[in-house]
C-alpha positions as CSV (number, residue, x, y, z in Angstrom):
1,X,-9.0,49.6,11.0
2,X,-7.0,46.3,11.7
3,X,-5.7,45.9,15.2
4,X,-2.1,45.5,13.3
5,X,-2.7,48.9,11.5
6,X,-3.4,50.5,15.3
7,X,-0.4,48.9,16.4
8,X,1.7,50.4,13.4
9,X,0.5,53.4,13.8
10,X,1.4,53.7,17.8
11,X,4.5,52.1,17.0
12,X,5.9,54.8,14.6
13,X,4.3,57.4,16.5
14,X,6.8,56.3,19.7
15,X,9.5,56.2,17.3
16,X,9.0,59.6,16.2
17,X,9.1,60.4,20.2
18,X,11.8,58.1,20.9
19,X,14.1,58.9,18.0
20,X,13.3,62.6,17.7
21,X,14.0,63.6,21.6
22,X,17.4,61.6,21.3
23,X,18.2,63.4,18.3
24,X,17.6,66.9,20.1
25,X,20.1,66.3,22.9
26,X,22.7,67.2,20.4
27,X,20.8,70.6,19.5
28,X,20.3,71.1,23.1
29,X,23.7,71.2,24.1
30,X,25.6,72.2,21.7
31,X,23.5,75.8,22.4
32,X,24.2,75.6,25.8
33,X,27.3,75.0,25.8
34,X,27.7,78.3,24.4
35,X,25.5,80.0,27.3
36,X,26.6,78.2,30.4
37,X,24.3,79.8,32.6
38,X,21.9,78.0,31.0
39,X,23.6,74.4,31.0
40,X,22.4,72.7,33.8
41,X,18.9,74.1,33.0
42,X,19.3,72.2,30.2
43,X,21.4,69.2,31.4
44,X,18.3,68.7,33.7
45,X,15.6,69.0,31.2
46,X,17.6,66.2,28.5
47,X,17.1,64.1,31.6
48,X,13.6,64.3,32.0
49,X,12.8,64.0,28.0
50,X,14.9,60.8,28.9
51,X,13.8,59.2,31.9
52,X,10.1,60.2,31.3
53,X,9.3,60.4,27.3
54,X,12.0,58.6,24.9
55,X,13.0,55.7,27.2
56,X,9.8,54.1,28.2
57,X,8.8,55.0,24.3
58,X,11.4,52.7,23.7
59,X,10.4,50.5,26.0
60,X,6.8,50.4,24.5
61,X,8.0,49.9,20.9
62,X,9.4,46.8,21.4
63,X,6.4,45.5,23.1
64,X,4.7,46.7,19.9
65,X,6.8,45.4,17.6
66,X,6.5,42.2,19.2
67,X,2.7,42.4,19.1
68,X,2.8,43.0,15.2
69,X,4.7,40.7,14.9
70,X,3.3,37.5,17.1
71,X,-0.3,39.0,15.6
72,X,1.2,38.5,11.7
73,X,2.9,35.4,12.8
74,X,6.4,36.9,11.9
75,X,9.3,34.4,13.1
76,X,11.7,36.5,15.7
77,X,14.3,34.8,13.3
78,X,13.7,37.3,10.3
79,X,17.0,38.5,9.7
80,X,15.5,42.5,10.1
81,X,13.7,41.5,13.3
82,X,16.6,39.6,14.8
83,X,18.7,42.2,13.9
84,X,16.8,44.7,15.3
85,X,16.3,43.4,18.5
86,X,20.1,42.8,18.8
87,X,20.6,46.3,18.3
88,X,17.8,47.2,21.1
89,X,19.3,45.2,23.5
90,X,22.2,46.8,22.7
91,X,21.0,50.5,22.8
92,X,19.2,49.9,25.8
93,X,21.8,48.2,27.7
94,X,23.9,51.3,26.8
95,X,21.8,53.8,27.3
96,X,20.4,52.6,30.8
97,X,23.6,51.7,32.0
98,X,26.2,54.1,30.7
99,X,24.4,56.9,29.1
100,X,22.3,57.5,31.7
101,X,24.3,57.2,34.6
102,X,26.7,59.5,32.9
103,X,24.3,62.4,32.3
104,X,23.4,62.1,35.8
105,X,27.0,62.3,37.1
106,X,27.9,65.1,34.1
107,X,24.7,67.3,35.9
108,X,26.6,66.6,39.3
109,X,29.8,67.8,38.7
110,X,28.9,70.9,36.8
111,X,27.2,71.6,40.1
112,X,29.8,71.3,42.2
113,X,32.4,72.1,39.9
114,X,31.4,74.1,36.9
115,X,31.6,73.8,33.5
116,X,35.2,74.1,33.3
117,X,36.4,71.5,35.8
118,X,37.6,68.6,34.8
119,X,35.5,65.9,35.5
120,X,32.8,67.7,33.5
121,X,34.4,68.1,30.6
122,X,35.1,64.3,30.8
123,X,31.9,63.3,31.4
124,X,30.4,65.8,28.8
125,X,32.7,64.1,26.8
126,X,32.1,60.5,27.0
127,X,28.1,61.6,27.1
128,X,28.9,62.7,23.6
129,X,30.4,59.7,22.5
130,X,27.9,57.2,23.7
131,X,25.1,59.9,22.0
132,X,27.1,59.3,19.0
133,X,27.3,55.1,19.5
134,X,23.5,55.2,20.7
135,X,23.0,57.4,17.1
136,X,24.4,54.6,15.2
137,X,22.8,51.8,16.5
138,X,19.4,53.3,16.4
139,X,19.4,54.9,13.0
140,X,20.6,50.8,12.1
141,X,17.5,49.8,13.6
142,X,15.3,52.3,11.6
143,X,16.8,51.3,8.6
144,X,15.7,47.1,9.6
145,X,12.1,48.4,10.2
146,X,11.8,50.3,7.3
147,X,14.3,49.0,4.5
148,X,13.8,45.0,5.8
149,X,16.1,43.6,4.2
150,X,16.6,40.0,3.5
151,X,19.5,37.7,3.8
């Protein structure tokens, strides 16, 4: 086995973390919503699967893209790398500083104020929306890596 087939393989297998524990949020809350008894439970526990697991895997797949591709000798210029790691930058500047922070305050003011108050509902809101954005972007940057098209 090739050092570039290990990192392949570790690479996908963080993107099947990554991708896969973003795409549950959705499931997550959407079930809650409809037992709120069971919503900060579940507020909390999307914000340990993101702090601890799907973050830092994304964190780790660029470092192994970047290995594959200084170890094949693959300019950063490609058009599906560049691209991709535009769209990173991009997820991860959204996610760490608005998707996260808003989670954080949408767990906040259900505890202080319910489910119903305002502020939660706003937050909640605007959590969805940057889910959805985040969605986007990443499901471009699956289809670089695996399509890679040329320009």
């Amino acid at each position: 086995m090739s050092l570039y087939s290990l990192l392949k393989f570790v690479h996908v297998l963080l993107a099947i973390v990554a991708v896969g524990f973003n795409a549950s949020y959705a499931i997550w809350i959407a079930r809650a919503a409809r037992e709120p008894a069971h919503l900060s439970h579940t507020l909390r526990g999307i914000k340990i699967l993101d702090d601890r697991f799907a973050n830092p895997a994304y964190g780790l797949l660029l470092l192994t893209g970047l290995a594959m591709t200084f170890l094949v000798k693959l300019p950063l210029t490609t058009f599906w790398v560049a691209g991709a790691l535009v769209l990173w930058l991009l997820a991860m500047g959204l996610g760490v500083g608005a998707y996260t922070p808003t989670l954080r305050r949408q767990i906040q003011a259900l505890e202080v104020g319910g489910a119903d108050s305002p502020e939660f509902q706003r937050l909640a809101q605007r959590g969805a929306i940057l889910g959805i954005i985040l969605a986007v972007i990443v499901i471009g940057i699956v289809f670089l890596m695996v399509v890679k098209p040329v320009l």
